[in-house]
N, C-alpha and C positions, 0 to 999 in steps of 0.2 A: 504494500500500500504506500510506504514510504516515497519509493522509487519512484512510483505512476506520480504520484503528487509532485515530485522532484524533477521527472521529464516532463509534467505540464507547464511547470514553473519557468524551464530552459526554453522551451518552445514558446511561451508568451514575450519574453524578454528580446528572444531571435526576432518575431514577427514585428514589435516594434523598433528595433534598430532599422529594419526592411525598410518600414516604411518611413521612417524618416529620411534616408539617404535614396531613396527611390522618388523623384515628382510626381510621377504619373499615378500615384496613388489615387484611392478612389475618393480622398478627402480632399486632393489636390484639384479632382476633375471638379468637385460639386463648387470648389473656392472660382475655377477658373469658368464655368460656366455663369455664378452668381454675375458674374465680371461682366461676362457680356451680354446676360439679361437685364444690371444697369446699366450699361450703356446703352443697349436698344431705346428704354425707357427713356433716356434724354435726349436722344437722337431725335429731332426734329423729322415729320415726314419731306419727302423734294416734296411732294404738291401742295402748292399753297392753298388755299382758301380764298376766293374770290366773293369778298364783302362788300366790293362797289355798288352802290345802288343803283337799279335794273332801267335803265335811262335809253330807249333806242335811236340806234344812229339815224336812221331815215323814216318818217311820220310821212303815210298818205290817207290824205282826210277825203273823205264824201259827205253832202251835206244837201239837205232840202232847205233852201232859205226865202224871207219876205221882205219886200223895202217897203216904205210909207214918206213914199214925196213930203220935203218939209219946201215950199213956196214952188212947188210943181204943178204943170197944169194938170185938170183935171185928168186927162185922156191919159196920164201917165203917175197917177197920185196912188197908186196903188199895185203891186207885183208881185209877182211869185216862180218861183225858177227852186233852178239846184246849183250844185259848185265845186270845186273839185279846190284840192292843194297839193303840194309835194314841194317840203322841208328834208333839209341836213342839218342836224346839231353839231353846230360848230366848235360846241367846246364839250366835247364827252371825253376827250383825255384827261381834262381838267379835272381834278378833285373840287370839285364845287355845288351847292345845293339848286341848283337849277342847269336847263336848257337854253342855249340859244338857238332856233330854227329859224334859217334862211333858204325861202325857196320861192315857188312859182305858183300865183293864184289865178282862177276863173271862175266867175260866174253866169249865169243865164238867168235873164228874167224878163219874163214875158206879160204885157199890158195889155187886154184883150177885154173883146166883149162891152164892149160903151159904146151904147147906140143913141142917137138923139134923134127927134122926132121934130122935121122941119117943113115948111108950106110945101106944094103941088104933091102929099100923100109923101111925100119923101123922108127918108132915113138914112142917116150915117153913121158907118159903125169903123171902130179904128182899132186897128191892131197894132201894137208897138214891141218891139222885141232888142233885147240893151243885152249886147255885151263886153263884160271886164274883162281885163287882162290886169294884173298887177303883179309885179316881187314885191315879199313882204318879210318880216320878220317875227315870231314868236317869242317870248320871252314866257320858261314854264318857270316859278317858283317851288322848289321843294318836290319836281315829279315823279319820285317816286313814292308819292302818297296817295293813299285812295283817292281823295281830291283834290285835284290841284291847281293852283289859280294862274291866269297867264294873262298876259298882255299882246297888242298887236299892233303895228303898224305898215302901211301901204303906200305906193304909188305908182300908178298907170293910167290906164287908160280907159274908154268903155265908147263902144261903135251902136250907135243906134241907128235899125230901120223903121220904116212904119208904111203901112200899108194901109190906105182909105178907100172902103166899098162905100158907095155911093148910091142907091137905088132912088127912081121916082119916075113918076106919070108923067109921060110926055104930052102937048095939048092935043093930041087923038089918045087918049089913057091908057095906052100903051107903056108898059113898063121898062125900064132904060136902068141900064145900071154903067159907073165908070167904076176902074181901081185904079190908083195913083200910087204910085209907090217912090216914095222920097228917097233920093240919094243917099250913100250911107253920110252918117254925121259922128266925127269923133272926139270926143270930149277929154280932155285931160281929168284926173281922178284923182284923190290922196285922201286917204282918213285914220283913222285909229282907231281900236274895241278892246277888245280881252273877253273876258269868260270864265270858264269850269271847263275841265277835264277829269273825266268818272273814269277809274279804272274798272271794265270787265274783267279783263285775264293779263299775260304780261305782253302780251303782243295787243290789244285791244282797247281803246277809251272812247266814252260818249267823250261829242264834245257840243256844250253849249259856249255862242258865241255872239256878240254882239258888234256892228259897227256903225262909226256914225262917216259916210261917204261924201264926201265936198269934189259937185262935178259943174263945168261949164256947163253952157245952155246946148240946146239942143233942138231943131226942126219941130214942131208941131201942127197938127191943121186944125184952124180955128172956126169951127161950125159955126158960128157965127156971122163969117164972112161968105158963106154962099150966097150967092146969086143966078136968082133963074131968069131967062129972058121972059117976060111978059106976052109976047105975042106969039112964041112954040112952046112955052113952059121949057125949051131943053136949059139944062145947065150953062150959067155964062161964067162965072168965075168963082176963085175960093183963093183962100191966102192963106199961108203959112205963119206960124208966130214962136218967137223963140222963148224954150221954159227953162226955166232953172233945175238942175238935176241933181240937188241934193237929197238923199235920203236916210233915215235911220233903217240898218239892215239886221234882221236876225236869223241866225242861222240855227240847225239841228241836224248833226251829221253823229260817224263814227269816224276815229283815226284809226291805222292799224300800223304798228311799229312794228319794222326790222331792223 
């Protein structure tokens, strides 16, 4: 019994001399592995985290809009049309809480339907169709918030037609119609708005938009001034008069960011 107890004694003492003058011990592995599981742990990942706020570079808006003539003639005091836009954000490199969007505007609006009721059974009804061209500028504060407020400014241009049906009784009551169709007429343009921007999804926003448009004058025909001849009732003359084409505009579209 002696003995066993004496050669388990030699064999414990051998095994750790071993392992101390041996590295690769398996006390060594579990030190040298701890090693490089904290290192992993401080070891930053390579991919960063992209925190920039979701801002896109190119906005194209679509939009149903209405003007309301402020010192317009009647025959064009009221409109309705659509509009289109396409913006680059000029400073999306920028670390900054807003957009600036520079791009290309258009709209359509069409004056139709105003008829008036004048001697020999006759009626005039005038169609008038305006449209803009402008570059403009947006200015989005804070957009990547659900709501977000912007600003706008413009200048160009806006080409108006206008087409005048004419009907009436000629002195055998015979029905006579003329259409006239005025030359185009192009106005210089410039105004400023702002609005709302409603985020849908991150590609997607309502946008509510107002402007107020400051335009030269513009061709009109002044029902007022027809003239029938007295002795065939035919038509003898009509005149033109020039309106003012300012109006307050609003629009209701969506943008769609890429």
């Amino acid at each position: 019994m002696k003995q066993l107890v004496t050669y388990l004694f030699i064999l414990l003492i051998s095994f750790q001399l071993h392992a101390q003058q041996n590295p690769t011990t398996i006390s060594g592995k579990i030190k040298g592995d701890s090693s490089v599981v904290s290192q992993l742990a401080v070891t930053p990942p390579n991919n960063k985290v992209d925190t920039s706020p979701d801002i896109r570079r190119v906005q194209f808006g679509a939009a149903l809009n209405y003007a309301h003539g402020i010192g317009t003639n009647d025959n064009i005091s009221n409109g309705i049309g659509f509009s289109f836009k396409l913006g680059f954000n000029t400073i999306k490199k920028l670390d900054l809480p807003l957009a600036l969007y520079a791009g290309l505007g258009f709209d359509y609006l069409y004056f139709g339907g105003k008829s008036s009721s004048l001697p020999n059974s006759a009626s005039i009804a005038i169609n008038s169709n305006a449209y803009g061209w402008y570059p403009y500028l947006d200015v989005d504060l804070f957009p990547e918030l659900p709501i977000s407020v912007f600003g706008n400014v413009y200048y160009g241009w806006r080409f108006y037609y206008t087409r005048q049906n004419l009907n009436y009784d000629d002195i055998n009551k015979v029905k006579q119609s003329k259409t006239d169709n005025i030359d185009g007429d192009v106005t210089g343009i410039y105004g400023w708005g702002g609005g709302l921007k409603i985020k849908v999804s991150k590609r997607i926003k309502w946008e509510l938009r107002y402007q107020r448009n400051y335009g030269k004058v513009a061709k009109i025909i002044n029902p007022e001034s027809i003239v029938f001849d007295n002795a065939t009732g035919n038509l003898k003359s009509f005149q033109n008069v020039n309106s003012d084409t300012d109006f307050n505009m609003f629009f209701v579209g969506l943008l769609i960011g890429f």
